[in-house]
N, C-alpha and C positions, 0 to 999 in steps of 0.2 A: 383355323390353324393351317400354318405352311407345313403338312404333311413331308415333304423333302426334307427342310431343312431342319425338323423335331428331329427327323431319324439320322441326318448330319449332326446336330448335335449330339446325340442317345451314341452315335459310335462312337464320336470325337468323347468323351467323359469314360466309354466304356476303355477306350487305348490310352488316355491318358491315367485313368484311376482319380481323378479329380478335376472336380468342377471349377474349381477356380481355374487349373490350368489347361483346360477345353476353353474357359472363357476368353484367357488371352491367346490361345491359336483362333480362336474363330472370330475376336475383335468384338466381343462381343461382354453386357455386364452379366456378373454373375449370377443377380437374380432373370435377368431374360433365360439362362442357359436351364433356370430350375425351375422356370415358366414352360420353356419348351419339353422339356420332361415329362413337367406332371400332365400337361397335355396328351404327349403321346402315351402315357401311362391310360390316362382318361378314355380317350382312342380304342387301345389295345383293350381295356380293361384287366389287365396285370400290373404288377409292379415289377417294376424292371432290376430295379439297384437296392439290395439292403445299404442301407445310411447309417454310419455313427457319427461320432463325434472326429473320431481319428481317422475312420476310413473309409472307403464307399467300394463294392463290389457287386456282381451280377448273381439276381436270385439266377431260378434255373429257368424260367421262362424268358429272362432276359440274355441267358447266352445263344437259348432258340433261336429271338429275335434278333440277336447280333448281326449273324451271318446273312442272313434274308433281308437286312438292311443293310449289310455292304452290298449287296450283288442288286438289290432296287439303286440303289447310287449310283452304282457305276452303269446300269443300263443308263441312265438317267443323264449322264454325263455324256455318254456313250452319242445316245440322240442329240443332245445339245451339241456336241463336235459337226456332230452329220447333218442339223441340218444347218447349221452356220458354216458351214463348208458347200450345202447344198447351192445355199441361195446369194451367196456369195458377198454377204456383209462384210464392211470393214473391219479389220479385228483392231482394237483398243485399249487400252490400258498400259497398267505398268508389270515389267518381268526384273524379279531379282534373281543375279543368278550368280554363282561362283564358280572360281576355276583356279587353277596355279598361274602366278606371275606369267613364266615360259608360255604357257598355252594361250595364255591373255593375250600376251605380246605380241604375238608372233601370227596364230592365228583366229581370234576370238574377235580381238576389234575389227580385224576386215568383215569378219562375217555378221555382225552387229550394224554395221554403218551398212550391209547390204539388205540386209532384212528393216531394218527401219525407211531404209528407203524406199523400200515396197509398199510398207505399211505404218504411212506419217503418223496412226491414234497413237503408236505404240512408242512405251517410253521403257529403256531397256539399262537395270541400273548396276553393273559390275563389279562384285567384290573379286581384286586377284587377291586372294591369302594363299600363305602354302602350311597351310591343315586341315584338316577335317572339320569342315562346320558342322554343325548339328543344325540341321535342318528346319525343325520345328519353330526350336528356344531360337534361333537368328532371322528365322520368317522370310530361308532362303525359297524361292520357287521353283529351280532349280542347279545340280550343281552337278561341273563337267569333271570326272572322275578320271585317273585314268592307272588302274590296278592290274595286278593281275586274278583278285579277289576281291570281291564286292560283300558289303554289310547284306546280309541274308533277310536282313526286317528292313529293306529299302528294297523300292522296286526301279528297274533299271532298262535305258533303253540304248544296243551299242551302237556307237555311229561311227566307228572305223577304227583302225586298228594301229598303234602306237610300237614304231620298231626304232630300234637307236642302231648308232655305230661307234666303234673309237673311233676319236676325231684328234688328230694336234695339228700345230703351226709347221707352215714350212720349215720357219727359223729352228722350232725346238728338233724336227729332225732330224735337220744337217749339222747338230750339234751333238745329238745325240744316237744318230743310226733308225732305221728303223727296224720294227721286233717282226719277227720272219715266223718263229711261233709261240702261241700261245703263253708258255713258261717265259719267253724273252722280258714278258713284262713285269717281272718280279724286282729288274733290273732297273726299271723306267719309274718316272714320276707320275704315280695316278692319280687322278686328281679324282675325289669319290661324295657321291651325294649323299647325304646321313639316311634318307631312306627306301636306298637303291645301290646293293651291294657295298656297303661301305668299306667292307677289309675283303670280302671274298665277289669276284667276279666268274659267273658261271656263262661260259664259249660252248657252240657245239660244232663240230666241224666232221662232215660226210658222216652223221648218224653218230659222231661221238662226244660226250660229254665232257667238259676238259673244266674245272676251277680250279680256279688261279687264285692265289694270295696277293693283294694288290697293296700299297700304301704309297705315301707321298704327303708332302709338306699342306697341301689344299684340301679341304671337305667342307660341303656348303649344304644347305638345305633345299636351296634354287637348283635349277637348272641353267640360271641365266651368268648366276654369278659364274658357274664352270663355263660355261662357253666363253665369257670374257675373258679368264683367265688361262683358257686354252688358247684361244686366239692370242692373248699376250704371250706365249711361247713358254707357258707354266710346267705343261705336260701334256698327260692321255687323257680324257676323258670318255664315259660311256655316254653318248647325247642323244638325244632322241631325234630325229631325222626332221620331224614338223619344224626343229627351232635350227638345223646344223644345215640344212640343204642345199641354202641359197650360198652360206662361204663354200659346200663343198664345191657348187657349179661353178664361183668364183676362182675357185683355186687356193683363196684363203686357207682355208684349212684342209686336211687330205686323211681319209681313211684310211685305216690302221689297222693289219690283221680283216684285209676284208672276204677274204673267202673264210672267215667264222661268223656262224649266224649267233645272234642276241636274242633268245629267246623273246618275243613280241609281248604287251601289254595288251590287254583292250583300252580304247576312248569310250565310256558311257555319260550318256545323260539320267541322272540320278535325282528320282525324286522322292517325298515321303511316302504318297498313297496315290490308288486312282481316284479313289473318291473325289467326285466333283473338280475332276481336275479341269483346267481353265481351258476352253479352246485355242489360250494365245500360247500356251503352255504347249499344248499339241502341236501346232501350228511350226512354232521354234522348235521344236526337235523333229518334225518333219523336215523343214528345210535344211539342219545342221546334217541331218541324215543323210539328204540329197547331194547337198555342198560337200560334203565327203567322202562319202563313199569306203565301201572296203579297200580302193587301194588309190588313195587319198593322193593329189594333187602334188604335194611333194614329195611325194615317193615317187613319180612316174619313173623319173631321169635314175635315179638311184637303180632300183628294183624293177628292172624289164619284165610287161607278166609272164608271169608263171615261175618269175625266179627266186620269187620271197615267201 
């Protein structure tokens, strides 16, 4: 018996609560999933899971073993990272991974075509959506997050730090004035992301705390669609700097209200578990980590350090 992978299955069946649906995260058939059990049951010599018809749960010797087979895993993966990092094999496979449109766009695919070029096994497969995958049920590998609150039953690695600014058009200014403070833009067309400040926008400026009631004819789900339609001379938008930076250096579009800071986001890489997690897995969020850093490439020009 592959003693690893009994107790990879034995946890995968004890988090999901059913063997059919451990079977399809681990690509695996059903009865192999309740071969591997009674194995490690046989092994142990306990029973791990009372079984009905309707449900499957842990006697008490198998919530013992739970935990002593999450931390045997992760040692275990632990070594596998270290020594395929030791000896310096080519890393291989396939990475599924997700992220938002905006982050895609902007800066995900350069970072994709640079790590694949490092490492031609590797095949690297991109969902942009902009919602929450569910990890498991979509058999994402990993997915690039970017909150200011993380799912607490996900474990998460930050790879830099996500700040925005108001952004609009030259055009819409010189038509419309620009706002001097905070309140002025009650007055202006905000253009607002349905899940990031939609009616109320929260400014802080020299330690103080300022929202503002915002509306305006635009609200998108993207981030991209508002930068379009800021750049078309829509309005104000709150954008995030990874995707506005290059019109700001351009001159295209010009910061609004910029001595108010925008409370920051975190960027994480967001997976479901360490267990057995992939070295190529490690691998890419090593390098995303590197590639970005806490004060991230297009921030330089913006945010001089020490001023963000």
């Amino acid at each position: 018996m592959d003693r690893m992978t009994a107790m990879g299955v034995f946890v995968e069946v004890a988090e999901r609560g059913s063997l059919t649906a451990a079977a399809e995260t681990l690509d695996m058939s059903r009865a192999m999933v309740t071969r591997y059990l009674a194995e490690l049951e046989d092994w142990l010599g306990v029973r791990l899971f009372h079984r009905t018809t309707r449900r499957i749960s842990l006697t008490t010797p198998g919530e013992q073993a739970l935990e002593r087979c999450r931390k045997l895993l992760e040692l275990g993966a632990d070594l596998q990272a270290s020594v395929a990092s030791d000896t310096g094999a080519p890393l291989h496979g396939q990475l599924r991974l997700t992220c938002s449109t905006s982050f895609g766009q902007s800066q995900m695919a350069a970072a994709v075509v640079d790590y694949v070029g490092r490492h031609p096994g590797v095949r690297i497969d991109m969902l942009l959506l902009d919602r929450t995958v569910n990890l498991i049920e979509e058999r994402v590998d990993l997915a690039i997050r970017i909150t200011h609150e993380l799912d607490p039953n996900l474990i998460a690695r930050r790879l830099t730090t996500c700040r925005s600014l108001l952004c609009a058009s030259p055009d819409y200014l010189a038509r419309r004035g620009m706002p001097v403070r905070a309140e002025d833009l009650t007055t202006h067309d905000c253009l607002t992301h349905h899940f990031v400040g939609k009616s109320l926008w929260h400014l802080r400026r020299e330690g103080r705390e300022v929202a503002v009631a915002v509306g305006g004819g635009i609200s998108a789900n993207e981030a991209s669609v508002l930068l379009q339609a800021v750049r078309s001379g829509g309005g104000i938008a709150m954008l995030p700097t990874y995707q506005a930076a290059g019109y700001l250096a351009r001159g295209e579009l010009v910061a609004v209200l910029p001595d108010y800071d925008i409370p920051p986001m975190g960027i994480f890489g967001v997976y479901a578990t360490r267990r057995l997690m992939p070295p190529l897995v490690r691998s890419f969020l090593d390098f995303l980590a590197g590639r970005f850093g806490e004060a991230p490439e297009w921030d330089r020009a913006l945010f001089p350090a020490g001023s963000a």
